[in-house]
C-alpha positions in Angstrom: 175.8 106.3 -75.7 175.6 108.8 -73.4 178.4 111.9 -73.5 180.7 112.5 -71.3 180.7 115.6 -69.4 183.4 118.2 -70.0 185.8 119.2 -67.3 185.9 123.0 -66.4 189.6 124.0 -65.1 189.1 126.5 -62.6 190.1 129.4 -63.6 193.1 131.3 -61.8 192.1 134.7 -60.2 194.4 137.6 -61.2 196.2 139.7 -59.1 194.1 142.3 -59.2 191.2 139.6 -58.0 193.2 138.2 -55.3 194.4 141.6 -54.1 190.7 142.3 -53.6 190.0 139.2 -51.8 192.9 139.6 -49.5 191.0 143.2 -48.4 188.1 142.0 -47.9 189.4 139.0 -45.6 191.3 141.6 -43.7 188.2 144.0 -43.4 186.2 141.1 -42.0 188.9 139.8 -39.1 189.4 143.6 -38.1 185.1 143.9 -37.6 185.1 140.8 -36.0 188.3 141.9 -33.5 186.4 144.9 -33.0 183.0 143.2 -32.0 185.2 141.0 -29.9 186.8 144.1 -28.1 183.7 145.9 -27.7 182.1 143.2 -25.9 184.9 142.5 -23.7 185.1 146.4 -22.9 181.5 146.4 -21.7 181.8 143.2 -20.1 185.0 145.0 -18.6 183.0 148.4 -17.6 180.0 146.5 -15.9 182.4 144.0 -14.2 184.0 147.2 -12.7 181.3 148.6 -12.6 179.8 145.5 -9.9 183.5 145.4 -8.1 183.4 149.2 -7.3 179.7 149.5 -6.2 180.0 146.4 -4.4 183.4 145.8 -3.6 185.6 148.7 -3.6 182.4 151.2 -2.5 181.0 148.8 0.4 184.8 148.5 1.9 185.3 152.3 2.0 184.8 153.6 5.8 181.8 156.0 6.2 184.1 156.7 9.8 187.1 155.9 11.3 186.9 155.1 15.4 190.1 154.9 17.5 191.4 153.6 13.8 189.3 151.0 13.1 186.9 152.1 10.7 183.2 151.4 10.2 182.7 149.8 6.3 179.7 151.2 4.2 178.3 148.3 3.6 178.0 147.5 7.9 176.5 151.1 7.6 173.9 150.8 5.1 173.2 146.9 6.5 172.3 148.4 10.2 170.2 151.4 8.1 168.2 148.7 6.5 168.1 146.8 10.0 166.8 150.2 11.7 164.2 150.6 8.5 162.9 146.9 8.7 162.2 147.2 12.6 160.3 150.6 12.2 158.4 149.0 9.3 157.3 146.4 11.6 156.7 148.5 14.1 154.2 150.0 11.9 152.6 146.9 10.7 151.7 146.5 14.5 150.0 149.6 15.3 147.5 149.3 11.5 146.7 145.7 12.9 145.8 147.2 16.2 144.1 150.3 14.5 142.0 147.8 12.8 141.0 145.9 16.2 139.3 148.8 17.5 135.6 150.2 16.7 136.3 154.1 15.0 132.7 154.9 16.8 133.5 153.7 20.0 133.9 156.1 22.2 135.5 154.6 24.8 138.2 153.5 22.3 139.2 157.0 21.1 141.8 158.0 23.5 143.9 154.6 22.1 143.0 154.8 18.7 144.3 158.9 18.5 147.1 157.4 20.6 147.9 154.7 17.4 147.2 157.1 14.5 149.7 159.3 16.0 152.1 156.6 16.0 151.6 155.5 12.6 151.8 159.0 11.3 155.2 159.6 12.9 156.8 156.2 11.1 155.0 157.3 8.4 156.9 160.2 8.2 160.1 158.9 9.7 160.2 156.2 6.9 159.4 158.6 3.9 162.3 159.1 1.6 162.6 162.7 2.8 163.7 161.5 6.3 166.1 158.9 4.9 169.2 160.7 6.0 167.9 161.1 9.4 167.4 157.3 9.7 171.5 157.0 8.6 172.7 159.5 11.0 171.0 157.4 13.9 172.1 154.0 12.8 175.8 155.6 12.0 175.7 157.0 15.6 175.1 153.9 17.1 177.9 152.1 15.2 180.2 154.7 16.5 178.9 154.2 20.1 179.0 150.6 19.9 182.7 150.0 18.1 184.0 153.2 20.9 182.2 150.6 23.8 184.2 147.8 22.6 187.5 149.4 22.4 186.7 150.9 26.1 185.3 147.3 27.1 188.4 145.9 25.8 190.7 148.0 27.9 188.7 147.3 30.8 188.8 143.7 30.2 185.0 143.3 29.8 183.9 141.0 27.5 180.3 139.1 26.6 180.8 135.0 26.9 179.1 133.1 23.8 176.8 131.1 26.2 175.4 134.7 27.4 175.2 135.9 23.7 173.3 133.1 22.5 171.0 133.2 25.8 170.1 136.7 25.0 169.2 136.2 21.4 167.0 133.4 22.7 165.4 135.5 24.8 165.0 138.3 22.5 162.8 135.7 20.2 160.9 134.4 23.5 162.8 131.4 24.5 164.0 130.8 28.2 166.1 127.5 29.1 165.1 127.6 32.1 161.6 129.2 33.0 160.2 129.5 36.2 156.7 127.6 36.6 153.7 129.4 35.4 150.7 130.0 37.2 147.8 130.8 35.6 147.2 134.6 36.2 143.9 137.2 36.2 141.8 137.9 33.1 142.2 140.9 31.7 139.2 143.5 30.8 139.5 145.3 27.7 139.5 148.1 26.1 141.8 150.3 27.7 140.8 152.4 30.4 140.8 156.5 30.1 144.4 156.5 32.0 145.6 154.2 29.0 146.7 151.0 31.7 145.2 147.4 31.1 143.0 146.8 34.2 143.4 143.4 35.5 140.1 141.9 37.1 140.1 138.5 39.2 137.3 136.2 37.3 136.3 132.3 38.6 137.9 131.3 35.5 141.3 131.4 35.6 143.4 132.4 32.5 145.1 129.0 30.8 148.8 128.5 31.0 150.8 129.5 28.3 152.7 126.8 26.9 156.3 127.8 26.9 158.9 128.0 23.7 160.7 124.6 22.9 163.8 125.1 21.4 163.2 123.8 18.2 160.1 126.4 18.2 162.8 129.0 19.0 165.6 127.5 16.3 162.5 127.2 13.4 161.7 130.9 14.7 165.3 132.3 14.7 166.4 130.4 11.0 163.0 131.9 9.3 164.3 135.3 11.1 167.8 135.3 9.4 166.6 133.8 6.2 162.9 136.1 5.2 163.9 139.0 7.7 167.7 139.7 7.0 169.1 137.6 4.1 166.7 139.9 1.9 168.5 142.8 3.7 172.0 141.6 3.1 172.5 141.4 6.2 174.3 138.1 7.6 174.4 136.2 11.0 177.6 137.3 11.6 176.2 140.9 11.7 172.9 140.2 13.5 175.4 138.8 16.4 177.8 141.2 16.5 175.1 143.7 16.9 173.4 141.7 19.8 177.1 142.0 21.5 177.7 145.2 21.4 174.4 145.8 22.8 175.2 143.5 25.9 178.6 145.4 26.0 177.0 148.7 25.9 175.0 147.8 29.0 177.9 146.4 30.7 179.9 149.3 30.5 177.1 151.4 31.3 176.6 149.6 34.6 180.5 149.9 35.2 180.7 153.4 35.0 177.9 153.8 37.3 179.4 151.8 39.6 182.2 154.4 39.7 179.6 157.2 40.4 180.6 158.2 44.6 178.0 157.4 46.9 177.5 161.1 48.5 177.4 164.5 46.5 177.5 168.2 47.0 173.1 168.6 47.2 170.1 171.5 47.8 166.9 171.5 48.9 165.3 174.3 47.6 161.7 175.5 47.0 160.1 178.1 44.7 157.6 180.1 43.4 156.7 180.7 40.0 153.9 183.2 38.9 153.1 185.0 35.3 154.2 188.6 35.7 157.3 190.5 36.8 155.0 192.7 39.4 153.4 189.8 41.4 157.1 188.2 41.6 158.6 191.2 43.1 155.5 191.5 45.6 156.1 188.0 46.6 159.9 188.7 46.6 159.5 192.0 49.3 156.9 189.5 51.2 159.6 186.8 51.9 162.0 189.8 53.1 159.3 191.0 55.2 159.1 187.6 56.9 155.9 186.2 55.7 155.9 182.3 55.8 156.5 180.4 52.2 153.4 178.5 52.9 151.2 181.4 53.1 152.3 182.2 50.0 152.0 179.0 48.5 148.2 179.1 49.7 147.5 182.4 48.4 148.5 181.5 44.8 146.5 178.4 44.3 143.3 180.6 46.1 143.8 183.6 43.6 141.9 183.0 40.0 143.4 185.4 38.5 146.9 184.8 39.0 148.9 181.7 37.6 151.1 180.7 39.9 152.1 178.1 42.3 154.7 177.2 44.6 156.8 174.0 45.7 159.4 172.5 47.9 161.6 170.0 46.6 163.5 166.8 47.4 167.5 167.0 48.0 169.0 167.4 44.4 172.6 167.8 43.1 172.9 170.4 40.7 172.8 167.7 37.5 169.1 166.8 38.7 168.1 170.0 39.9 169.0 171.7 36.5 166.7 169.2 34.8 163.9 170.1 36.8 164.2 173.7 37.0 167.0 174.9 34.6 170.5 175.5 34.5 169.7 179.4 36.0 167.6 178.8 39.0 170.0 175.8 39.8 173.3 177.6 39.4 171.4 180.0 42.0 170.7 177.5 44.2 174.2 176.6 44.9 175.4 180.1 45.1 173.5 181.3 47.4 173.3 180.8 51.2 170.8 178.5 53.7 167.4 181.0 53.9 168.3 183.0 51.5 166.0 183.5 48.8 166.5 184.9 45.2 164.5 188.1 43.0 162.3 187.7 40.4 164.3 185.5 37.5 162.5 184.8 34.4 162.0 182.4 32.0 163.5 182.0 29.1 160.6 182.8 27.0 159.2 185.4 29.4 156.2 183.8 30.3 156.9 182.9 34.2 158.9 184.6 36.8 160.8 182.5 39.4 161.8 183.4 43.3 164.1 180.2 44.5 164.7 179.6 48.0 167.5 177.4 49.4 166.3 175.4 52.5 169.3 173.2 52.9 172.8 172.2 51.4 174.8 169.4 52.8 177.0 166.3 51.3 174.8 163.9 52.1 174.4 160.3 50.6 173.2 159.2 47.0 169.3 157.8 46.7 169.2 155.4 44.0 167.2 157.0 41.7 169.8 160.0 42.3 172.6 157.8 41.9 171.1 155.8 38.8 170.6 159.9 37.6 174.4 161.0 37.9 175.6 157.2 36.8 173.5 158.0 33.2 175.5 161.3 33.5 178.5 160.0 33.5 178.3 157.5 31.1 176.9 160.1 28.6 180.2 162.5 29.3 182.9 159.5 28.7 180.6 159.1 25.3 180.6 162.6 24.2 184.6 162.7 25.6 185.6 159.6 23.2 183.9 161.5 20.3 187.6 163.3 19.9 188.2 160.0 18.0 186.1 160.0 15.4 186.0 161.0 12.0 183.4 161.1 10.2 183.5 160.5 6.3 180.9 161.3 3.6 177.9 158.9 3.9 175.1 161.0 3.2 174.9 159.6 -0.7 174.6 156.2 0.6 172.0 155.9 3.0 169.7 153.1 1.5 166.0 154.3 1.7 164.8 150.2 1.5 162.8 148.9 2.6 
């Protein structure tokens, strides 16, 4: 018969034991509390971490404009904008740099004319140029949000129908397109002046087949979602920028509107030559009463003198300074009809002026003078509004992608 096992009564643990136990239990929840803490204080720290970069950071103004400010994240969004644009920009000219024949040398003229352009975005998109990049997209947030505070007072405003128009028109889609007629061939490469020369042939050119609007929708959606979604840039943002563009020109054309149809103008003409001493000559010439023209003559003649002489169209003083400078213009309306100035010189030295006024009159606006002063204006109200802006600090977050 088999025996029975014996019973074991556990045995107690002394106080001493217990005490111990009791420790090491302790010991054990504290380490685990204090893993626990430790991960919720980095959780914590990179949480905050996320919410400032990205939350509290991106709502900060990088400036304030008639006190509505302009977020950081709309600023580095439109810097990112201004970045993928150049970067296509620069896609284009390597494709067409490798369209054309580097031994051709009928091609050289365009191909110098592309390798300088794909040097300068080179350079403009290298991270040494970043900032540049920010102050010309923060610029143009600043001129856009002081055109719609302006617009707004003037009650100017951009329908959605003409928004969504324009966009469609940007991406090559018109509603309503006028018939198309098949038109010339054109003869490559480009000629030594750098124009496309168009050449009638017996075959005509076929008929483009114009944008549907699903083509245009398929086109716009793959825009927003491969082009700006990578960016962070939404539809929301895209559109608003479209609309201040439209309000921008709408203004523009406003204030030109406002420019006065006549104007204070000169009609001047000069002679400009590359020493002191054959100025003066010419100068004690016109006071002797020889005619302009002989003058004129005598200079293009003469091989060893650069020089030449001009008369010029009515100007007001804006234009005229921009074609001479703000010197020869201020004389122009100080002094009187047939009166004719000394030697003046340039500001480098190299040329010597003699100005001569032939006329001065109010007399009517052409439109190329009119579309000249209306620019004017519009660029004065800009620089004027500029009293309400303040800029913040933005230089540390000008994105240098992609």
């Amino acid at each position: 018969m088999a025996k029975k096992a014996k019973k074991h009564a556990s045995k107690e643990l002394t106080r001493k034991q217990r005490s111990h136990l009791e420790q090491e239990r302790r010991v054990e929840r504290l380490l685990i509390i204090g893993v626990v803490a430790v991960g919720v204080l980095v959780v914590g720290v990179l949480a905050y971490g996320f919410i400032f970069e990205n939350v509290v950071k991106a709502r900060e103004a990088v400036a304030t404009v008639g006190g509505s400010p302009i977020r950081a994240a709309d600023f580095q969004a439109r810097v990112r904008f201004s970045r993928m644009q150049m970067q296509t920009e620069l896609q284009f000219w390597r494709g067409q740099q490798l369209t054309l024949d580097p031994t051709d040398s009928e091609a050289q003229m365009y191909l110098e004319y592309i390798q300088g352009n794909i040097r300068e975005l080179e350079n403009q998109l290298s991270p040494a140029n970043a900032l540049s990049i920010g102050d010309q997209a923060l610029d143009q947030l600043i001129e856009e949000e002081l055109v719609r505070q302006e617009a707004e007072r003037r009650g100017i405003s951009v329908a959605p129908e003409e928004l969504q128009r324009e966009i469609e028109q940007y991406f090559g889609y018109d509603r309503n397109p006028a018939t198309p007629t098949p038109g010339p061939a054109v003869t490559f490469p480009l000629t030594p002046t750098g124009v496309l020369t168009a050449a009638p042939t017996s075959t005509p050119l076929p008929t483009p087949t114009p944008m549907t609007e699903a083509d245009f929708r398929q086109r716009y959606d793959t825009y927003l979602k491969q082009s700006l979604k990578p960016l962070g840039i939404s539809e929301q943002q895209y559109r608003s920028w479209a609309e201040a563009s439209l309000l921008v020109e709408k203004l523009r054309e406003e204030v030109k509107a406002e420019v006065p149809a006549t104007a204070d103008q000169v009609k001047v003409r000069y002679l400009i030559v590359d020493s002191e001493e054959r100025a003066s000559e010419l100068a004690a010439r016109l006071d002797g009463g020889e005619d302009f023209q002989t003058l004129v003559d005598e200079l293009e003649a003469d091989e060893e003198v650069t020089g030449y002489g001009t008369e010029m169209d009515w100007f007001p003083r804006s234009m005229l300074e921009r074609r001479l400078d703000a010197e020869l213009s201020d004389l122009a309306f100080e002094l009187e009809v047939g009166q004719h100035s000394g030697p003046v010189p340039s500001q480098d030295g190299t040329r010597h002026s003699i100005i001569e006024v032939v006329g001065r009159e109010d007399r009517e606006l052409d439109e190329l003078a009119r579309e000249s002063l209306g620019e004017d204006a519009f660029q004065e109200w800009l620089d004027a509004q500029q009293a309400l802006v303040e800029r913040g600090t933005y230089q540390d977050r000008v994105p240098t992608d992609p």
